[in-house]
Structures are given as structure tokens and as C-alpha cells.
C-alpha positions as CSV (number, residue, x, y, z in Angstrom):
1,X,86.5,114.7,108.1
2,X,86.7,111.0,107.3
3,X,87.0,109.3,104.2
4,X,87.6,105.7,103.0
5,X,88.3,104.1,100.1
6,X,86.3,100.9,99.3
7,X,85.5,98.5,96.7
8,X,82.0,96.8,95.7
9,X,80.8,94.6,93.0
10,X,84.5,95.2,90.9
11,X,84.2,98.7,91.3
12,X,85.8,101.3,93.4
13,X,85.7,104.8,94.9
14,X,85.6,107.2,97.8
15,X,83.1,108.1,100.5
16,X,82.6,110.2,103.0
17,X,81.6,108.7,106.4
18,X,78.6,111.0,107.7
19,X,77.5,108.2,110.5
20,X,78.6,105.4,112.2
21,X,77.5,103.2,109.1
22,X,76.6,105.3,106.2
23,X,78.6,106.7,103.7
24,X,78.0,109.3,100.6
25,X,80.1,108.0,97.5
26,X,81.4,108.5,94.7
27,X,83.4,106.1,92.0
28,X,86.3,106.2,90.5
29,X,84.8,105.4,86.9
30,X,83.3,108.9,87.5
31,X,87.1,110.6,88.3
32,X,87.0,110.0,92.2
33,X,90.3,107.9,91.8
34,X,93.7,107.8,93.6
35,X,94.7,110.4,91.4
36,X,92.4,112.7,92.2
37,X,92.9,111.8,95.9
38,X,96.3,112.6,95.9
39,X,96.1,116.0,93.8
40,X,93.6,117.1,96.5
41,X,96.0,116.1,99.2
42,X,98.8,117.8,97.5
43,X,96.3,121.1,97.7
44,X,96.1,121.2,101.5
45,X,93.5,121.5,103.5
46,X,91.4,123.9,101.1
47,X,91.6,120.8,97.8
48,X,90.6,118.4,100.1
49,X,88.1,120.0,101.5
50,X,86.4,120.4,98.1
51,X,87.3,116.5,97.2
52,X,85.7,116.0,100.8
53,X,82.4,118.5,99.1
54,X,82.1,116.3,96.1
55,X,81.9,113.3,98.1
56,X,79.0,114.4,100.3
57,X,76.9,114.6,96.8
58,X,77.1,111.1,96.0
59,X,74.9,108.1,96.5
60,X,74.6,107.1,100.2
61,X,76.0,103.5,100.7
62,X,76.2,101.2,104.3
63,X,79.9,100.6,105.1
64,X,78.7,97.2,106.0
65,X,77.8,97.5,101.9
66,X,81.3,97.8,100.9
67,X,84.8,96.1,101.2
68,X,87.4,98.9,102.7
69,X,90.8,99.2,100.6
70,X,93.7,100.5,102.3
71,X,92.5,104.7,103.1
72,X,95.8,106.1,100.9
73,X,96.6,104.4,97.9
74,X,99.8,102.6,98.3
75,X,101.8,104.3,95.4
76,X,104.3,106.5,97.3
77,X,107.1,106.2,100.0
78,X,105.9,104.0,103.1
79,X,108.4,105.3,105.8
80,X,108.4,103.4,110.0
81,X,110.3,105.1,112.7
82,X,111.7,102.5,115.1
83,X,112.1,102.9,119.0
84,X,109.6,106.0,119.2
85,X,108.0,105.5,122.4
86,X,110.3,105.7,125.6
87,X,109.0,102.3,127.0
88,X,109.1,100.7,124.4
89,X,113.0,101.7,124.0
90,X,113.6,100.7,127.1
91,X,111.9,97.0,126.6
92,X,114.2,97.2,123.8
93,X,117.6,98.1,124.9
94,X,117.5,100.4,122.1
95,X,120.3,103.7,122.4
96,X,118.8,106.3,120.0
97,X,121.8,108.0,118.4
98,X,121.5,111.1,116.4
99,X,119.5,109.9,113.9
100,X,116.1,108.3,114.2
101,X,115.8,104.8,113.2
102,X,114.0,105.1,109.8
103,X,113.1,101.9,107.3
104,X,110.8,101.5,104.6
105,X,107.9,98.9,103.9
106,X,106.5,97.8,100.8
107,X,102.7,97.7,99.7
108,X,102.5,94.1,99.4
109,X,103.8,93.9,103.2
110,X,99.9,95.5,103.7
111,X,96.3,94.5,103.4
112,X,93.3,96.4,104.1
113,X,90.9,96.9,106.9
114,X,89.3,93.5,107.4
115,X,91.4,91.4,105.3
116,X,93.7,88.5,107.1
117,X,96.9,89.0,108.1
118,X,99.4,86.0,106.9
119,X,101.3,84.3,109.5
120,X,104.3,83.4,107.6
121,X,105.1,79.6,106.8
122,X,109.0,80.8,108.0
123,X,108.4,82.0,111.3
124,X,106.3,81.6,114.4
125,X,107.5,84.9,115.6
126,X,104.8,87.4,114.3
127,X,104.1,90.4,115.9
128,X,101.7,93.2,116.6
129,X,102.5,96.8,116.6
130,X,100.1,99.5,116.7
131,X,101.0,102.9,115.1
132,X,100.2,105.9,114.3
133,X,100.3,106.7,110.7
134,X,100.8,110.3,109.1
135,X,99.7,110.6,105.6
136,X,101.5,113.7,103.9
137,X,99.6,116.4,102.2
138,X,101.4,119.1,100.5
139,X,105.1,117.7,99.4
140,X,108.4,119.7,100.1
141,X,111.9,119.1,101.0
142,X,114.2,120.4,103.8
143,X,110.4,121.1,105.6
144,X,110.9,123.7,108.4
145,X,110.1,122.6,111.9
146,X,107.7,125.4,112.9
147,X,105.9,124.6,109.4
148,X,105.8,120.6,109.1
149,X,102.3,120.0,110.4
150,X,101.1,122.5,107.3
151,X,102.1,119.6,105.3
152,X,100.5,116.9,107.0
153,X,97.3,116.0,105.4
154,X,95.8,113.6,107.7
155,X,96.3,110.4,109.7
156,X,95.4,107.2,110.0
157,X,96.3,103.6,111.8
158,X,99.1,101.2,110.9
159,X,99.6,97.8,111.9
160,X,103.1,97.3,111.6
161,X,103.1,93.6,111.9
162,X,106.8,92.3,112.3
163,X,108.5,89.0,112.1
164,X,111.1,89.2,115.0
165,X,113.1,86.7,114.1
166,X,113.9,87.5,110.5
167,X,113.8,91.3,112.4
168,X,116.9,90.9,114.9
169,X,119.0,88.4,113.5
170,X,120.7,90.5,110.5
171,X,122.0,93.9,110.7
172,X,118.9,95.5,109.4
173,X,115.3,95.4,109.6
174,X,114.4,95.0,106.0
175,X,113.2,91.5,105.6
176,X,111.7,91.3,108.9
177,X,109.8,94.3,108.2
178,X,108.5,93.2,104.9
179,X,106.8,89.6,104.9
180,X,104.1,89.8,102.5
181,X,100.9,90.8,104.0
182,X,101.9,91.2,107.5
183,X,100.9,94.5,108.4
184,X,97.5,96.4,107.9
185,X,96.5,100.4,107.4
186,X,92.8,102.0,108.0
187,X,90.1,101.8,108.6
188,X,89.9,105.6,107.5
189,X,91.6,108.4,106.5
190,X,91.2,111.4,109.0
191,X,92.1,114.7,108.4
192,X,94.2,116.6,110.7
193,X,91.6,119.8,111.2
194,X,90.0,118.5,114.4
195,X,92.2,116.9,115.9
196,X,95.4,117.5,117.9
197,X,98.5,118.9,116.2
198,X,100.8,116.2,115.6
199,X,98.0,113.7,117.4
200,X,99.6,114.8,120.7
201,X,97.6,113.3,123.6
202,X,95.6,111.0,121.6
203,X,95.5,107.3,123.0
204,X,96.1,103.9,121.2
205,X,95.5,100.7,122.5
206,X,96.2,97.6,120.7
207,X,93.8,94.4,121.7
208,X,94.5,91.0,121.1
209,X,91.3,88.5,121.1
210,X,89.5,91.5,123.1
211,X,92.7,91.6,125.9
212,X,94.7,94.9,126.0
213,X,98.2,94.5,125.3
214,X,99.1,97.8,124.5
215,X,97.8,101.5,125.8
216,X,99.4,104.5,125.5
217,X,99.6,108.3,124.9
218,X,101.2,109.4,121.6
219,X,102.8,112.1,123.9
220,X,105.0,109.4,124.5
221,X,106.6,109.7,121.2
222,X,109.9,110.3,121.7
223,X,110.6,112.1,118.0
224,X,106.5,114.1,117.3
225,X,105.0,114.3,114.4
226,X,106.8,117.6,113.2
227,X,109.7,116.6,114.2
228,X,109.5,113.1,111.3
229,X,108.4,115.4,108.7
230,X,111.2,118.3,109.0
231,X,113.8,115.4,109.8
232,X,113.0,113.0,106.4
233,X,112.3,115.7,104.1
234,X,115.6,116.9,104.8
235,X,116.6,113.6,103.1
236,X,114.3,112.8,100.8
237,X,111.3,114.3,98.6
238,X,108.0,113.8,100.3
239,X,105.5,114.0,98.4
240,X,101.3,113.6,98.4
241,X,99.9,110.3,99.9
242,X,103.2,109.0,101.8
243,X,103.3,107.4,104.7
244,X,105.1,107.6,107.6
245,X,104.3,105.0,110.7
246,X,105.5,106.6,113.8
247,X,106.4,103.9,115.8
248,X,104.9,102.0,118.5
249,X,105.0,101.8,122.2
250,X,105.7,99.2,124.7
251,X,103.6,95.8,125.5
252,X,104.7,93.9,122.2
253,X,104.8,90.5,122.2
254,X,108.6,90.0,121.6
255,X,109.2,91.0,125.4
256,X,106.6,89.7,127.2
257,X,107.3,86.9,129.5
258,X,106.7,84.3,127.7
259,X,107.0,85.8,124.4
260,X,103.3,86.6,123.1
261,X,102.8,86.2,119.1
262,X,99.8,86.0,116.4
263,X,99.0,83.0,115.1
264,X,96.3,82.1,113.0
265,X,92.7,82.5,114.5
266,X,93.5,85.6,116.4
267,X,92.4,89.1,115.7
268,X,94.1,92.1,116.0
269,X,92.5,95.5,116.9
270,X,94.2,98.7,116.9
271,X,92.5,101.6,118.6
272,X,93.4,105.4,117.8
273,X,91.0,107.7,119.9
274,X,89.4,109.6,116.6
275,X,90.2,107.5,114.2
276,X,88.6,104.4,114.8
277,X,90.1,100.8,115.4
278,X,91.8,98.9,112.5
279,X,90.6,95.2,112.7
280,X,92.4,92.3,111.0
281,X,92.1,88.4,111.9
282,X,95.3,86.1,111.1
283,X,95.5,82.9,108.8
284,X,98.5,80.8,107.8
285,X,100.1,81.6,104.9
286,X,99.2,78.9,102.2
């Protein structure tokens, strides 16, 4: 099951991809909105199947038709795990300590499938990272291990863009984590009945202007899927619709030798076998 949220001619809604290029939709004028979204997420797999049902009766559209918004409206908790893949550690010098390395991204740090990512006027250091990101279904707190893939709804693909600079030199990610528009999400939301629990054994390769320059297994994740969800909700409420980004692997542009960053012209692809490839070009920030 794939769905994506779009926008056309100042309206938008949901559809249901049933081909390569069609979709059957339905608006949000008509109660297919975020909130209704999210309360079938919250359901499990049973409410989004029916919100997935409803769907298939709408009007068919092209998604060449449409504009594609971000797949999970960007109203809840957008959590990253840092250091997740062993190489990638490694490149790093990262020590993992007891605790994984958790920080949080705001919605205006994202834009949608297709839409340019801003190299920022303040730095040249801009980044790629490509993720895997877990959308939560069904909320809870202190989430049992042997239950936290029940309350994962689905999946999708992050771009966790990141300016390296404003990254490493302070104590803490935040700001380098957060330049406005620098990462991406999509193209689609996939639900997790089909594929592998946790997305074990899936591949992602990120290309940059059609050269690999990252590929590997997300059974290189050092903390899994299950493992996130018990671990956070331990912490904090999750609830329908957040997002947690689990990290990416090694070949980012910070270590390479030289140094390899985005600058504007390039495009980004993100690959995630099953749920498509995530596309963004790059501009300068205004």
C-alpha cells in the first residue's frame, strides 16, 4: 500500500498509487485531510486499510498531474538518530554510549518531493544523508520491545540534509540540523504489511548527479527499528504521524577525500528498495 499526499490547482488530498503513474484520489474538501490521515494511522493496520479502501473509489489522477507534499503531514514530533550505521560511526569517530544519539528537526527544515533544497547563504558545507524514515501508527509510551513494530504504521524516505559546519562546531546538533529547507521526506508513504519487519535487509543508495555515493543494507543499523520505538517512547509520548529518521550510513560528503557537498544545480536521489527514490535538486538560498 502506497499513498501520497499531493496538491493541484489550490487544492489537496490523498491517493492511492495503483501504477507506476496513476493514482485514485480523493480531496481533502471532501474529509480526506491530515486529520483523517492520522486518526487512521492511530487505528493500525485495520483504519488504514479502510482510509487506503476509500481512496481506491476516487477519481483516477497522473502523478505527473499533481505536485507531491511531504507523505505525513508535518504536525507531530520529527525525531533523527545519529551514528546508526556502523561505517558510518567509524568515518565518524563517533563512541556510542548508552544512549542513542537522538535530536529533533523542524518542519520548515523540510520540503517535499520535487521541491529544491536551499543551500544556505551561511555555509558551503551542505550535506546529503539518506534515511530511512518510520512513520508511527498507533501511539503509546514505555512501548515493549517484542511489541514496537505493532505500532509502526509505515515508512518512508528522509533526506536529512545537514550543514556540517554549523553541525560540529557547537556542542550540539541543533542548528546544523535545522537550516530551513535543507532536508526532504517522500515521495510516498508505504505501509509496513509487505515489507520487512523493521525494513531489515532493504537497500538504500543515495546518488548524486546520477553517481552513487552511498549503498547500503539497513541491516547495518546499529540500533533497528524496534529498538527506536521501545527506546523513545520510554521518554516521550509517540503519537500518530511522527517521525523518526533512523540514521544514515557511511559515504557522506563530510569525509570523503576531498570533502564532497551540494551546491546549487545538483540533484539528490535517495533510493529505498520498495519505497521509491526521493528526488530533490538544490538552489541558493535567496
Amino acid at each position: 500500500m502506497r499513498i501520497v499526499r499531493f496538491a493541484k490547482d489550490g487544492r489537496e488530498g490523498f491517493g492511492l498509487v495503483q501504477g507506476d503513474d496513476a493514482i485514485a484520489v480523493r480531496w481533502e474538501a471532501d474529509g480526506f485531510d491530515a486529520a483523517a490521515f492520522l486518526k487512521a494511522l492511530g487505528e493500525g493496520a485495520s483504519g488504514l486499510a479502510a482510509f487506503a479502501a476509500e481512496l481506491g473509489k476516487g477519481s483516477a489522477l497522473r502523478l505527473d498531474e499533481v505536485s507531491l507534499c511531504t507523505p505525513v503531514p508535518l504536525t507531530g514530533k520529527i525525531l533523527c538518530l545519529g551514528a546508526n550505521f556502523g561505517e558510518h560511526a567509524s568515518e565518524a569517530h563517533f563512541e556510542h554510549s548508552q544512549h542513542p544519539a537522538v535530536f529533533m528537526r523542524t518542519r520548515d527544515s523540510f520540503v517535499a518531493p520535487g521541491e529544491s533544497l536551499l543551500k544556505p547563504k551561511l555555509s558551503n558545507d551542505f550535506d546529503f544523508e539518506g534515511e530511512l524514515a518510520v512513520v508511527v501508527g498507533r501511539g503509546g509510551r514505555h512501548i515493549a520491545l517484542d511489541r514496537a513494530l505493532d505500532h509502526v504504521a509505515g515508512y518512508t524516505i528522509c533526506q536529512e540534509g545537514s550543514i556540517r559546519d554549523y553541525q560540529l562546531n557547537a556542542p550540539q546538533w541543533t542548528l546544523g540540523k535545522n537550516f530551513y529547507r535543507s532536508g526532504s521526506l517522500g515521495p510516498a508513504f508505504v505501509a509496513a504489511e509487505g515489507l520487512p519487519p523493521g525494513g531489515k535487509g532493504l537497500r538504500l543508495v543515495t546518488r548524486l548527479n546520477g553517481a552513487v555515493v552511498q549503498d547500503a543494507s539497513l541491516s547495518e543499523m546499529l540500533i533497528d527499528v524496534a529498538s527506536a520505538v521501545s527506546f523513545i517512547s520510554g521518554v516521550m509520548l509517540l503519537e500518530p504521524g511522527d517521525v523518526i529518521a533512523m540514521g544514515t550510513c557511511a559515504g557522506v560528503g563530510l569525509f570523503r577525500k576531498p570533502p564532497l557537498f551540494m551546491k546549487a544545480g545538483d540533484i539528490c536521489e535517495i533510493e529505498i528498495e520498495g519505497l521509491g527514490i526521493l528526488r530533490n535538486d538544490v538552489v541558493d538560498e535567496a
